[in-house]
Structure formats: C-alpha cells, structure tokens
N, C-alpha and C positions, 0 to 999 in steps of 0.2 A: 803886032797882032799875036804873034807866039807869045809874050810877057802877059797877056789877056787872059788867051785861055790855060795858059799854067797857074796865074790866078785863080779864076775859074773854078777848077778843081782842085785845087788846094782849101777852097772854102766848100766847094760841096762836099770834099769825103771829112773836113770837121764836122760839119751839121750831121752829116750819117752815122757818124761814130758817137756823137751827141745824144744824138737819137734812142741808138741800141743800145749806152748805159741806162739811158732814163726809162724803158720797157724793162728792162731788165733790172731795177731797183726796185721799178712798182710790183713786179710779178712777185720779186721776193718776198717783196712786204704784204702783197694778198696771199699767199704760199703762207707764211708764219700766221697772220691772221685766222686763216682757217683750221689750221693747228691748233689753235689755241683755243676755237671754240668747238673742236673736236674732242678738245682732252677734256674741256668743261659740262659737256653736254654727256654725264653719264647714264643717267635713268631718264625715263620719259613720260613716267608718274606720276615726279614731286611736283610741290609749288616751286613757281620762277623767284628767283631775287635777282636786282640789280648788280653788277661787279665792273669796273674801270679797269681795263685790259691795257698795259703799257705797250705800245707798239710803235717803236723809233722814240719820234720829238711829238707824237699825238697819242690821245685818250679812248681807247675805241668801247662803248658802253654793249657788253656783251650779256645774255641771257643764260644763268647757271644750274642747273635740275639739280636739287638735294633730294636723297634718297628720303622716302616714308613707306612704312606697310600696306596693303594693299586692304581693301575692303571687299568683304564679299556677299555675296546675294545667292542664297539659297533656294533651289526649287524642291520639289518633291516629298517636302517636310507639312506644308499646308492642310492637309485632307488624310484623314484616315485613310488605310489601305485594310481589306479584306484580306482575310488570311487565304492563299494559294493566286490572285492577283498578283500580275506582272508588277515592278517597281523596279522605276527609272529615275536616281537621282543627279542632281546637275551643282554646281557649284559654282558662279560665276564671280568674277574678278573686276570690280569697276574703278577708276579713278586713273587707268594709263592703257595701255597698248605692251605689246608681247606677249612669247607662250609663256606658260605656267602649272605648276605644280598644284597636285591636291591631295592630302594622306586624308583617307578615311578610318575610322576606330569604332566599332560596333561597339553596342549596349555592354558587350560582356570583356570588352577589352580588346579583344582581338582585332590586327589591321588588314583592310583587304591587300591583298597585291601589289592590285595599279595603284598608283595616283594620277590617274584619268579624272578628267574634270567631270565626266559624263561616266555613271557605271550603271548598270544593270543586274540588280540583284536575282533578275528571275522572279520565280513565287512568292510572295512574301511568305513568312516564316515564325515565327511566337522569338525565335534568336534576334529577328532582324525589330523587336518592339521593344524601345528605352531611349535613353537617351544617347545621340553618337556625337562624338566629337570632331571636327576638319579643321585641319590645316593647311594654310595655303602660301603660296608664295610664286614668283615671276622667275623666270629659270635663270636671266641674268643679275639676280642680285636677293639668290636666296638663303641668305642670313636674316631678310627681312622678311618675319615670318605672321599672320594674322590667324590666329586659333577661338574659332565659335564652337557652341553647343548649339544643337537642337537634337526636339524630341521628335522621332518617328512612333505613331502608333500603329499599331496591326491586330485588327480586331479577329478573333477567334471564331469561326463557325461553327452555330450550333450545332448537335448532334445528337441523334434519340436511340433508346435501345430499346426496346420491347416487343413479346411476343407476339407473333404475327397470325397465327390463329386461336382459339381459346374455343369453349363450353360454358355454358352457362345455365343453370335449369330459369322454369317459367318465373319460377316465387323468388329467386332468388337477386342479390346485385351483383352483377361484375365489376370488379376490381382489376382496375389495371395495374400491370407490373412496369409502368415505362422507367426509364431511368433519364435525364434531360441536364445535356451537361452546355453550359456557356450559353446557357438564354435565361432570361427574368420574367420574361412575357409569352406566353403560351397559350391556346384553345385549344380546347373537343369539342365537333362537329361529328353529327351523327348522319347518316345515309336512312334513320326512319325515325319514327315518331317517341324514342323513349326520353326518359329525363335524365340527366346529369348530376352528379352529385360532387360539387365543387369542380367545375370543366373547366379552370385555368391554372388546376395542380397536374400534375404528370401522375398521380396514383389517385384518378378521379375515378368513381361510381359511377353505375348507368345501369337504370332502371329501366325492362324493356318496355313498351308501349304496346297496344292490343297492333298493331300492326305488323312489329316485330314477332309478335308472338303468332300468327297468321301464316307469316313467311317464315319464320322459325331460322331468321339468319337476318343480320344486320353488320355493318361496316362502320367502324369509328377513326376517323383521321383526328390525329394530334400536328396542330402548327405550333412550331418553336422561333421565337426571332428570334435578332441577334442582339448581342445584348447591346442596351443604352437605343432599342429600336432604328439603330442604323439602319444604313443603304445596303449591308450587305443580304444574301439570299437566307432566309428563311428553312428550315428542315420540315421534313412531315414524314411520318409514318403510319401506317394503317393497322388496324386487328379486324380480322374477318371474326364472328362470335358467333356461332350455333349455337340455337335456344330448343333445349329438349324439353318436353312437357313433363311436369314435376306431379308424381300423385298424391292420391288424395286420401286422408283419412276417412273411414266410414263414423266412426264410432269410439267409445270405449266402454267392456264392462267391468267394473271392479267390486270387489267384497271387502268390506271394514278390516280392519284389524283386530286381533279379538281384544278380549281386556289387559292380554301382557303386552301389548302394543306389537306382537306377529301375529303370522300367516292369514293376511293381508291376500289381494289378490289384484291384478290388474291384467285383460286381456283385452290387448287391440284388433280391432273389426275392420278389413280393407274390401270396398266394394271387389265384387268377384272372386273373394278368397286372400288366403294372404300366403300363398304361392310365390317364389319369385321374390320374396322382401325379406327385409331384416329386420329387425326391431330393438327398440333400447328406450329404457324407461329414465338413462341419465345425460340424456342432450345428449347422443352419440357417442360417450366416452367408451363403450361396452354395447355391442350387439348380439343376438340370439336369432338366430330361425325362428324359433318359436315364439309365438304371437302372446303366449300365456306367461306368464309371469304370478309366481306364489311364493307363498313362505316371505311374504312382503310385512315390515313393520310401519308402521303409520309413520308418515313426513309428508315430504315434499317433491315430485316427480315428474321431469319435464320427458314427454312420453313422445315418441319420434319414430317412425315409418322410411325406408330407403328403397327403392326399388335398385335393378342390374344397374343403371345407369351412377350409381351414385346421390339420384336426385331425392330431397327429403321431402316428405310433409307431417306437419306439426298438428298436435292436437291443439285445437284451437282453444281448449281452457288451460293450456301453462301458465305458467307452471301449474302443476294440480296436486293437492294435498289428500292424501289418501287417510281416511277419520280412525279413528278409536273406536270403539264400542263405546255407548255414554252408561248402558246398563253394564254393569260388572260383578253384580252381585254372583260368585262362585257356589255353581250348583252341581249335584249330579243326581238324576233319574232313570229309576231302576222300570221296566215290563211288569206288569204282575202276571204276566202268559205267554207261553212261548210253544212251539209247536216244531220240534226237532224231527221233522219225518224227511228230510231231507228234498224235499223241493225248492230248498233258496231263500223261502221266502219264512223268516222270524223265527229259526234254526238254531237260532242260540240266544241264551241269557247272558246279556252284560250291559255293561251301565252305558246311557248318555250325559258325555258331560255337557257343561252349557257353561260358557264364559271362561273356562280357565281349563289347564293343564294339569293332571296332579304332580306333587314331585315324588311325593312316598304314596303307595296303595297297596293296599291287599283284600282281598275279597273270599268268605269263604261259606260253601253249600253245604244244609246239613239236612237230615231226613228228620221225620217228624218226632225220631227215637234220638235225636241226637249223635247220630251217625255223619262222619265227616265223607262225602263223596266229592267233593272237587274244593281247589286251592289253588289262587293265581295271584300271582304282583303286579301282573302286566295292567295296566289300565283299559288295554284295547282286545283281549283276549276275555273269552266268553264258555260259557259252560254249554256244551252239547247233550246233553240227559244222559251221562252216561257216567259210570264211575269203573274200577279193575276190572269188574266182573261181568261186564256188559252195559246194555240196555236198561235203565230205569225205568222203575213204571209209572203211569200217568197219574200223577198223583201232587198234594202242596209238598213243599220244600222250602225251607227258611234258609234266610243268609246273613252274613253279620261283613259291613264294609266300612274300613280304618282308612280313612285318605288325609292327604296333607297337601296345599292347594301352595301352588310357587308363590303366588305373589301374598298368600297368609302365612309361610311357613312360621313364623313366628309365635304362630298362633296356635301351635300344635293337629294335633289330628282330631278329626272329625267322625264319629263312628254314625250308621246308618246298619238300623235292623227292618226284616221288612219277610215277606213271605212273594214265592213267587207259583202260577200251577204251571205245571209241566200236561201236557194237551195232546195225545195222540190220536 
C-alpha cells in the first residue's frame, strides 16, 4: 500500500511541474508577441498593410501603421468678416487620432504665437485680410508636416466726412463737401421737398423746393454701403442747411457809351433802397457800395446785388451789353446868349460838346473892336463877362474856337467862328 501512494505522487508532482513549464512557455510566447506588435503599431493615422511576424515555430499575421501627413480642414476662411467683427479660426486634423500642432503665418508674414488649433484674432483688422499660410502636424511624429494656403478676407467699413451744418441762399444749389471712403454705392435722401442733382455721388446738388424754402431749413442724410454691397453695416451722415432768402434786383438804369466807346454808365435799382448791399458789374470779382457805376466803356457786364448775408441776386438780362452811341458824328455847339448876373442859371459862355472829347482846344473872346478879353484851353471852362478890368458890358462879342476831336486827331483841327450877346 506504501509502494502505491509513493507512486501516486511521484506521478502527480511530474504532471505539476509539466503543467507550470507549459504556462509558462505560452505566457512567454504572448509576452514577445505583444511586443512585437507594440514596436510595430507606431502612428495611428496611416493606412494598414499586411506583415508575417516570426514567433518560435509559427507565422503570427500582424497589423503595421506607416507613417503619412495629416490632412486638414479649415474653418473660418469661408465668409467674409467685417472689419472690427470677432474672428475665430479653427484648423482641423482628419485621417487619425491624437493631439496636434498648428503654425499660423498671416498675409504679411508674420507667425502668431500659438500653435493652437483654435485661435481668436479678436477684431478683424485690414492686417488680418490676404492670403495665410498653416501648417500642421500630430505631436508624436512631427516631421510629418501638411502646409495649405487660404485666403481670409476683411471687408473695410465705410466711412463719410462732411460738414454737418452749412447755408444756403433761396436761388442758390448746395454743394456738398462729403468725402466717402470704402463704398461704391451710396444715396441722398432729403427730410423735404427739394431735387437732387446727381444723389448717388457724395459732392451731390440739392435744390431747395417751395417747402424748404417755407421752413427755411432742411436735412439731407447720405447712406454709404459697403463695398461689393455686403452684409456688413452701412454709414450715414447728415447736414442740417439753413436757407436764407436771397434778394432781389429791382431794375437797372444805364447810359450808352459815347462815341469813344466811354463814360458809359450803369446804376443798379434795389426795392427799398440799396442800403445794406454791395454791388459789382463783373460776376462778383470786385464790389462797391455804390449802386452807380460811370466812366464805363461799352462790352459786356454781368451786373450782381449781394446783401449782409452774402446772398446774391442777378439781373435777370446777363450777361448785358452795355451799346455805343450809333450816331458819332463829332460836334460842338456854342449859346448865342448868356446872362452872367450870377443867379446859377446860363452864367457863363462855353461850348456843348456832343459825341466826342476834344484832345486839343482853345477858344478865344474878342470885343467888337477886336479886343482880346478872355482865352482858355480847357474844353469845359467858360467865360464869365468879364475881362482885367472888370464887368463887361451887355453887348455882342465874337469868338474864334480851334478844337481837335480824339478819335479825328488825324484829321487836324477844326476852327468855328461865331458871335455871342452878353444879356444883363
């Protein structure tokens, strides 16, 4: 019975020890296997291929990841961004699993910071609008690198400059000063009844209408979009325009020019007086207080009225052409009576000329003996009855006048004899 069980267990501790080689062989052999598809399994991106793994006396067909570049998918490049909009761009990574790298390279070269997949530029910016460059890559195997282009654009808002209040008389157009930067498309809109004169330029006319002129004040808004009529917001600015009542010419009176083509004359007529105005006979280049205007040669004369305010009014036949004399025949006529008693009236002997100037004259009195009592050159000076020795008495007197006419000087002088009474 003792030879039994010493058999016994002579055969059970073989089969045990039997046992823990044979776990212990296979354990080994799964130990190296998974080893082996540890060291093989480097990226988690690539495509698979097939590989026959030696393991002991068997073929184990294992699964191998080769490395490739990653592919990316851009967000935030799609859609125009308004200039001063938030901008959020994203960079994504498809074809595997794990973290990852992203360089950003703005339009002008420059690289932001991070390489954050996700960055936030803030505001957009006219810096942040061109083309940017990314590059990307997987943090464990970044040598393998995938480098795109895309364009960002950033549209620019428009922006207006112009005066915000202004003047304008009744007759007159206002002229805007706007200036309109980063828009192609624009209106004026009026708050009353006038016309526009070209309302989709920014230095547009506007003619007031009987309503404006009523209220003597009107409001004109300018809209600006943006350019290529995007989504972004639109500008506008206003001009408030006071409309002052512009006066009015009454009239004009004017005198020919004589035959040397002067002294000409032109006087403006303003209802109530012409108090308070300016005047100017050459389109405002030269003004005068005075309404009268002389010593004018015949042409052409655009004749113009301003009140305090600046505001004009035009004579309604401008330009106006001030005439010649058509008669020119150069004359001069002499009194045959005069009456020197000194009451003002027909006090002195001297000539009227008619149509012309002289350029040479002399003129002289002589008594009926032949006695010389007065002598003058002046053309416009005149004999009084008197000569050294006083008073002459009322009696005839003869004269003898040498004149030489400007526009005949050529033609030498002209003599004129003639008697005149002297009448007390």
């Amino acid at each position: 019975m003792k030879n039994y069980y010493s058999a016994l267990w002579k055969q059970g501790t073989f089969l045990f020890w039997l046992n823990l080689i044979v776990i212990i062989v296979i354990f080994s052999l799964s130990n190296s296997s998974i080893a082996q598809v540890k060291t093989l399994n480097i990226n988690s991106y690539t495509s698979l291929n097939k590989q026959s793994v030696d393991i002991g006396d068997k073929f184990v067909e294992q699964n191998n990841l080769l490395t490739s570049p990653p592919d990316i998918m851009l967000i935030g490049f799609e859609k125009p961004h308004c200039f001063g909009d938030p901008i959020t761009l994203n960079a994504l990574l498809t074809g595997g699993t794990g973290n990852y790298s992203v360089q950003w390279v703005m339009p002008d070269g420059s690289e932001l910071p991070s390489i954050a997949s996700i960055i936030n530029l803030g505001p957009a910016e006219l810096i942040h609008d061109g083309v940017w460059t990314i590059t990307a890559w997987y943090n464990n195997s970044p040598s393998d690198q995938t480098t795109v282009t895309e364009t960002l654009t950033v549209i620019p808002l428009p922006d207006i400059h112009l005066t915000e209040q202004s003047t304008v008389c009744s007759n007159e157009i206002f002229l805007s000063d706007a200036v309109v930067i980063n828009s192609e498309n624009m209106q004026w809109i009026t708050s009353g009844d006038g016309t526009f004169v070209q309302p989709d330029e920014p230095e547009a006319g506007y003619i007031p209408g009987p309503a404006d002129l009523r209220s003597a004040v009107v409001t004109l808004t300018l809209t600006a979009n943006s350019l290529n009529n995007s989504m972004c917001d639109p500008a506008n600015a206003r001009v408030v325009i006071n409309i002052r009542e512009a006066p009015e010419l009454e009239y004009v009176i004017t005198r020919e020019a004589d035959c040397d083509g002067i002294n000409g004359s032109i006087t403006i007529m303003m209802p109530g007086g012409p108090t308070a105005f300016e005047f100017s006979i050459n389109d405002g280049e030269s003004w005068q207080s005075n309404n009268h205007f002389e010593g004018l040669s015949s042409g052409v004369y655009n004749i113009v009225a301003a009140d305090q305010n600046g505001c004009r009014a035009y004579y309604a036949d401008n330009p106006f052409t001030l005439e010649q004399l058509s008669e020119c025949d150069s004359e001069v006529i002499f009194p045959n009576a005069f009456t020197p008693d000194g009451n003002g009236l027909n006090d002195t002997f001297y000539p009227i000329w008619v149509n012309s100037i002289p350029a040479e004259y002399s003129m002289q009195v002589f008594t009926r003996w032949g006695e010389l009592v007065f002598e003058t050159t002046n053309p416009y000076s005149g004999w009084d009855g008197r000569d050294n020795d006083g008073i002459m008495p009322a009696e005839t007197y003869g004269y003898v006048v040498r004149v030489k006419f400007i526009h005949e000087q050529g033609n030498g002088f002209k003599e004129q004899r003639g008697v005149v009474r002297l009448v007390r």
